[in-house]
N, C-alpha and C positions, 0 to 999 in steps of 0.2 A: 110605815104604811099609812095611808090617808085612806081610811073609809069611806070619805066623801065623793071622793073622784079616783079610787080603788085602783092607785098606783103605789109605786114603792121604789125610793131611792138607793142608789148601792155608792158606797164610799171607796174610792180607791187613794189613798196616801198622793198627796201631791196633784190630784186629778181633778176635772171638776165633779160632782154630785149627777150621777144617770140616772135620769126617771124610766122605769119601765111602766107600764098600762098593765096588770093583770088580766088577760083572756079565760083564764079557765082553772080550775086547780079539781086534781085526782088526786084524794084525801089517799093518805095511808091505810093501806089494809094488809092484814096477814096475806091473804094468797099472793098479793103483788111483791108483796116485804120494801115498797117505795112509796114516795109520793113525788108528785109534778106538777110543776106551774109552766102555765105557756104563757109567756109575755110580748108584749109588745114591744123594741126600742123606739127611740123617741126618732128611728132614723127610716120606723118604718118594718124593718125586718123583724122576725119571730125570732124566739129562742125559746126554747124547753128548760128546764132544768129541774133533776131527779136527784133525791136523797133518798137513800136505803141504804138493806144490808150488803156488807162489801162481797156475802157472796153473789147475789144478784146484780151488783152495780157491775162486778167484771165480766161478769157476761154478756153486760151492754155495751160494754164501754170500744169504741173504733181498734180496727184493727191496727198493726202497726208499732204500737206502745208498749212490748212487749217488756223492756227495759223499765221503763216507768211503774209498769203495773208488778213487776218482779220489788221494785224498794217500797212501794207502798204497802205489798204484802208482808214483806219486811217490818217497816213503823206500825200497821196495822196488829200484827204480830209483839211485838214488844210492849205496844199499850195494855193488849189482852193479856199476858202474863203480870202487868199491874194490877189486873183485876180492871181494868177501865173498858167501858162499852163504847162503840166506835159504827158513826154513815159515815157513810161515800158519798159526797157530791158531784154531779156531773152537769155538764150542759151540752147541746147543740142548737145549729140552727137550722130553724122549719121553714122549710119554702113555701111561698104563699099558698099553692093549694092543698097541701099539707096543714097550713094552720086555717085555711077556711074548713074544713073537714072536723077541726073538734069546734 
């Protein structure tokens, strides 16, 4: 993350380097049990993405996936019998007057 111009690169393996713009960030708090950054890509469009507890993040999380969110519960499940504490990450994307709104 660059303080200067309050953007932040993400690396994907073989990919080039995506600069996202930081719009907004909702600090973690207990009542929420999340936090979220709204960003900008560099293409224009919004994206959100939330990290919290998995049992709030499944309740966000799109319909549909029911298979997915069944093996995560799963791995999630197996870490916590290690004794290991465990977020959920998620993303969407915000349509523009959705992200003019925060």
């Amino acid at each position: 993350r660059s303080a200067a111009t309050d953007t932040v690169g993400m690396v994907n393996i073989g990919k080039p380097v995506e600069n996202f713009k930081i719009l907004a960030i909702n600090q973690f708090s207990s009542t929420r049990k999340r936090m979220s950054v709204l960003c900008q890509l560099e293409d224009g469009r919004c994206m959100l993405f939330v990290k919290g507890a998995d049992n709030v993040m499944f309740d966000l999380a799109a319909g549909g996936q029911q298979a997915s969110l069944d093996k995560l519960h799963e791995q999630l499940s197996t870490y916590a019998r290690s004794g290991l504490r465990t977020l959920v990450m998620g993303y969407r994307y915000i349509d523009d007057a959705q992200c003019e709104e925060w």
